[in-house]
C-alpha positions as CSV (number, residue, x, y, z in Angstrom):
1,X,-75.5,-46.3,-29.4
2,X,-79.1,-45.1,-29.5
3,X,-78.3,-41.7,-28.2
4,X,-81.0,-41.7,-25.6
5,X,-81.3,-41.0,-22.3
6,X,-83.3,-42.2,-19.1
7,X,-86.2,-40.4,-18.0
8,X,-84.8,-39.8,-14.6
9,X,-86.7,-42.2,-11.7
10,X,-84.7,-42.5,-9.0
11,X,-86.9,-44.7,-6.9
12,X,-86.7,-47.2,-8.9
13,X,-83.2,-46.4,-9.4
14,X,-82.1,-47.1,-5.8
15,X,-84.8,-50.1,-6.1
16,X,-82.7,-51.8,-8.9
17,X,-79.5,-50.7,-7.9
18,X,-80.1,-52.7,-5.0
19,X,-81.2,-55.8,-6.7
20,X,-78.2,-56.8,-8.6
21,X,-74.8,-57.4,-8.1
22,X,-73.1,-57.7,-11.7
23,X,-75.4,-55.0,-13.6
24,X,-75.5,-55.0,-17.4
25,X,-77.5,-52.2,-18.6
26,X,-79.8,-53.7,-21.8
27,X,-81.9,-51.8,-24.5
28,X,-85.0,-53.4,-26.0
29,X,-87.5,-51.6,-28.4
30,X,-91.2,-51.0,-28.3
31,X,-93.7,-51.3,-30.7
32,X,-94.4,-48.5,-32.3
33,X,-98.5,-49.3,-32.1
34,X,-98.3,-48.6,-28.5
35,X,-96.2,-45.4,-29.1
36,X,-99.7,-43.3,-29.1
37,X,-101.3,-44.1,-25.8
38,X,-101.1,-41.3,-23.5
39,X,-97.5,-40.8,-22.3
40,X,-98.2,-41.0,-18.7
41,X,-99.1,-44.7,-19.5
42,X,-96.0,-46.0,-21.1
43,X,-93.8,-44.8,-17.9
44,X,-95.6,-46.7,-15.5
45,X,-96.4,-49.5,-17.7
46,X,-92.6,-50.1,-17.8
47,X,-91.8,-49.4,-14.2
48,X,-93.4,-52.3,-12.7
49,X,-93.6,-54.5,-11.9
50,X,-91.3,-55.3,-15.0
51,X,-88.8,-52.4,-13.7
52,X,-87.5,-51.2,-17.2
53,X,-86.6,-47.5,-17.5
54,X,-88.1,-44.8,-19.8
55,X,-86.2,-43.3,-22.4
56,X,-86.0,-40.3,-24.2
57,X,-84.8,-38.6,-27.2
58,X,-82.4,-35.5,-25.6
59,X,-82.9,-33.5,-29.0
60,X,-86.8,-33.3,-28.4
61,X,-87.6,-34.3,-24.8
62,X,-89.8,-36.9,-25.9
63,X,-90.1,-40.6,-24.9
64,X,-88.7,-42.8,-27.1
65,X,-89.2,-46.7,-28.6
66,X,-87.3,-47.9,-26.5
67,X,-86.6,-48.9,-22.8
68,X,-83.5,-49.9,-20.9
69,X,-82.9,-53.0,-18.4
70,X,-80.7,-54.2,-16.0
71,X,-79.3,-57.6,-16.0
72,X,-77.6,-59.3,-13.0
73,X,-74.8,-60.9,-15.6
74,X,-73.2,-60.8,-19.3
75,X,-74.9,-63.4,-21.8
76,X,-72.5,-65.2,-24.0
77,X,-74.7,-63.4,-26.5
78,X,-74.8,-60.2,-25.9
79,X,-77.8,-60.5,-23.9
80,X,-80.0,-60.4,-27.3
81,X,-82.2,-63.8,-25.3
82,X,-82.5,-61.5,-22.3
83,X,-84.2,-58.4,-24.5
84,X,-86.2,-61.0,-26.7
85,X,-87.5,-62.3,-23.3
86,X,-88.4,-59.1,-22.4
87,X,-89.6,-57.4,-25.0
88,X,-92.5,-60.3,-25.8
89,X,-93.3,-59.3,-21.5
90,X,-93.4,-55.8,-22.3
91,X,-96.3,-56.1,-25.7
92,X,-98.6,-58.3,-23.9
93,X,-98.7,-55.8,-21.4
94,X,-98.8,-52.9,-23.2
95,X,-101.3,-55.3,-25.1
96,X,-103.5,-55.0,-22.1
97,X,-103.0,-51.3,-21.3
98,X,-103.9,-50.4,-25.0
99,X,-107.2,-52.6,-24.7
100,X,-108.3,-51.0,-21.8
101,X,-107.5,-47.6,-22.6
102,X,-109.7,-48.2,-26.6
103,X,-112.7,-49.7,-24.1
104,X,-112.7,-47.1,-21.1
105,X,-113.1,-44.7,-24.0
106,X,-116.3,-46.2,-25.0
107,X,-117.7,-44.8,-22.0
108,X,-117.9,-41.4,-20.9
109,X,-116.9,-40.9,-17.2
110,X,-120.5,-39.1,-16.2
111,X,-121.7,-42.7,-17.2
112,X,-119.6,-44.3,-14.8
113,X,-121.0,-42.1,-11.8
114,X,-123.8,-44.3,-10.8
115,X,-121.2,-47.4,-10.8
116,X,-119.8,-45.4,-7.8
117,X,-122.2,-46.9,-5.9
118,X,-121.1,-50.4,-6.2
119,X,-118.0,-49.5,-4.6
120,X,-117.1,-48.9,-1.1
121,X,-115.3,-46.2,0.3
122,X,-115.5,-47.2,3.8
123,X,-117.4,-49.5,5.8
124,X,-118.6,-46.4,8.4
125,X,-118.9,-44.2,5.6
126,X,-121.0,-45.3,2.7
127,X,-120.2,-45.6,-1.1
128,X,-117.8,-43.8,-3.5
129,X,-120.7,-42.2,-4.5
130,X,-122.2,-41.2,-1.2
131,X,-118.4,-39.5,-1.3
132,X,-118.3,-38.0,-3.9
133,X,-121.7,-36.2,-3.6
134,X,-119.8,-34.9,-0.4
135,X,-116.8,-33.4,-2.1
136,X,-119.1,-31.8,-4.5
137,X,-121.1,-29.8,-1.6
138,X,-117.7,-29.0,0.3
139,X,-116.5,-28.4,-3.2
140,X,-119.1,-25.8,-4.2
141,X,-118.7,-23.6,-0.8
142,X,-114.9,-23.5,-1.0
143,X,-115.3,-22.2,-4.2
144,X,-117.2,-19.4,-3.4
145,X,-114.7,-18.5,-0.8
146,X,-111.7,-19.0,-3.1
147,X,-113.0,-17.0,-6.2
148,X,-113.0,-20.2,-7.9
149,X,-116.8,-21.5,-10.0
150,X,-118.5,-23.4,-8.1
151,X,-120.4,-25.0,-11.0
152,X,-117.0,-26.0,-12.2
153,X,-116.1,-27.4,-9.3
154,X,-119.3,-29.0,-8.6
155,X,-118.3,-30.9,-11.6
156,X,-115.1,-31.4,-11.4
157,X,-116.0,-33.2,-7.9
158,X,-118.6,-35.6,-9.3
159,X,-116.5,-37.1,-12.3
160,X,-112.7,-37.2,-9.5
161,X,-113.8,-40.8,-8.8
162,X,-115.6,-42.1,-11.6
163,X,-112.2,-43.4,-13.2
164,X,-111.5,-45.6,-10.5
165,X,-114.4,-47.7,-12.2
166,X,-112.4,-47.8,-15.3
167,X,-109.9,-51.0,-17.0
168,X,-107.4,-48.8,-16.7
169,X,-107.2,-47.7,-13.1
170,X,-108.2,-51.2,-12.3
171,X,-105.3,-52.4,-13.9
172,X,-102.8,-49.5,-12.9
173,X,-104.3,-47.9,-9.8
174,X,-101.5,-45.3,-9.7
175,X,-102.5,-43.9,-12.4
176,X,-105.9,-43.0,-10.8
177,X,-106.9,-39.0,-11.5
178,X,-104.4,-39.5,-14.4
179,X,-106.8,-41.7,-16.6
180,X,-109.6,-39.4,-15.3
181,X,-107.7,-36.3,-16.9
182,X,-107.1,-38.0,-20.1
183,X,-110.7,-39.4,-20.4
184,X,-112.1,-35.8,-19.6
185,X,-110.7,-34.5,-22.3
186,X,-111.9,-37.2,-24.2
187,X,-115.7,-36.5,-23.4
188,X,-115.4,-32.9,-24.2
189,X,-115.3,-31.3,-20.3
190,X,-114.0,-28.2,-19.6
191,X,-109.9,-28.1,-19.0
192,X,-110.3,-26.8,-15.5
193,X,-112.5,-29.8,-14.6
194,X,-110.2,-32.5,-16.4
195,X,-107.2,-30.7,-14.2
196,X,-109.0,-30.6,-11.1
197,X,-109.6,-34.3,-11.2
198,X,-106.1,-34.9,-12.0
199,X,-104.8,-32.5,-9.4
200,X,-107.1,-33.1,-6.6
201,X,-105.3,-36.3,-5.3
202,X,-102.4,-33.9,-4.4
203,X,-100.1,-33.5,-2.7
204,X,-99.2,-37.6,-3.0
205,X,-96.1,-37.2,-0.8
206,X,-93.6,-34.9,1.0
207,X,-92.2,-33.9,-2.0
208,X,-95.3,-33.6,-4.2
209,X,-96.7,-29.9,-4.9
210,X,-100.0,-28.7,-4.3
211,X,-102.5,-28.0,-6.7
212,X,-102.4,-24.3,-8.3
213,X,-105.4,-23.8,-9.9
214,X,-108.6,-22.8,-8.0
215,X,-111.3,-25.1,-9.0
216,X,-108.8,-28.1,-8.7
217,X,-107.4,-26.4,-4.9
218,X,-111.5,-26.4,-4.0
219,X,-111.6,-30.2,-5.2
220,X,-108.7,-31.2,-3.3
């Protein structure tokens, strides 16, 4: 009808699949106000825990207004309740995710390194902080080895956490390195340092690549 398609996720594929027994595949639309957040946000904002799919617009490749369901039965209306229901779910919390990603802006992420030391990394092992001031000196001499900067990565290893003190990464902790990337940016650092702390949380799994680029390999 809309002529979309799902962004493929075929975790959460299986997941649902395995959920219901009489599925009804719904669409619902999205506000176009939270169309402008980064696009890694809206994904995972729909996958859970609310378990709605991305879509896309085939012609362009990007994500569109809207986002599929699955109900476990046909509605004597059509299922127009069901997407009502859902869509006021879906604004409040792309509601939230909007607020947090305006306020986490109001702070650069070199501000948030001292809050680093409020938070533990591990009992035996001190702070974030006390981390992160670890990476940075491993950082620095495997650059030198790698032909990567090491001021670069120096840098790149003192902001890698500081977005774990943010609303955002509070709120969606899978998206941590993600929000650091896009807040980076935001601040004016150096593409190579707004990678690295992206990059240097992989590889996530199995089936996740490495990081390419040398500052972000001597973060990692």
């Amino acid at each position: 009808v809309h002529g979309l398609e799902m962004i493929p996720d075929e975790k959460l594929l299986v997941e649902v699949s395995g959920l219901v027994e009489w599925p009804v595949v719904l669409t619902g639309a999205i506000a176009e106000r939270f169309m402008d957040v980064p696009p890694d946000l809206l994904p995972t904002s729909l996958r859970a825990p609310q378990k709605y799919f991305a879509l896309r617009d085939p012609a362009t490749g990007k994500m569109a207004s809207r986002f599929a369901l699955v109900a476990n039965m046909n509605a004597e209306d059509g299922g127009r309740q069901i997407v009502a229901g859902n869509e006021r779910v879906l604004r409040a919390r792309l509601a939230d995710a909007r607020f947090f990603w305006d306020e986490d802006r109001r702070r650069t992420l070199e501000s948030r390194i001292d809050d680093l030391k409020g938070v533990v990394f591990h009992a035996g092992l001190g702070t974030q902080y006390e981390r992160v001031a670890r990476i940075a000196a491993l950082a620095d001499e495997i650059a030198a080895r790698i032909g990567a900067d090491g001021e670069t990565a120096k840098r790149a290893a003192w902001l890698c956490k500081a977005d774990l003190t943010t609303g955002m990464v509070g709120e969606f902790p899978e998206l941590q390195g993600v929000m650091g990337r896009y807040y980076a940016l935001h601040d004016g650092e150096d593409a190579d340092v707004a990678d690295a702390i992206r990059d240097h949380y992989k590889p996530v799994g199995p089936s996740d690549a490495v990081p390419t680029d040398k500052v972000a390999i001597a973060v990692a």
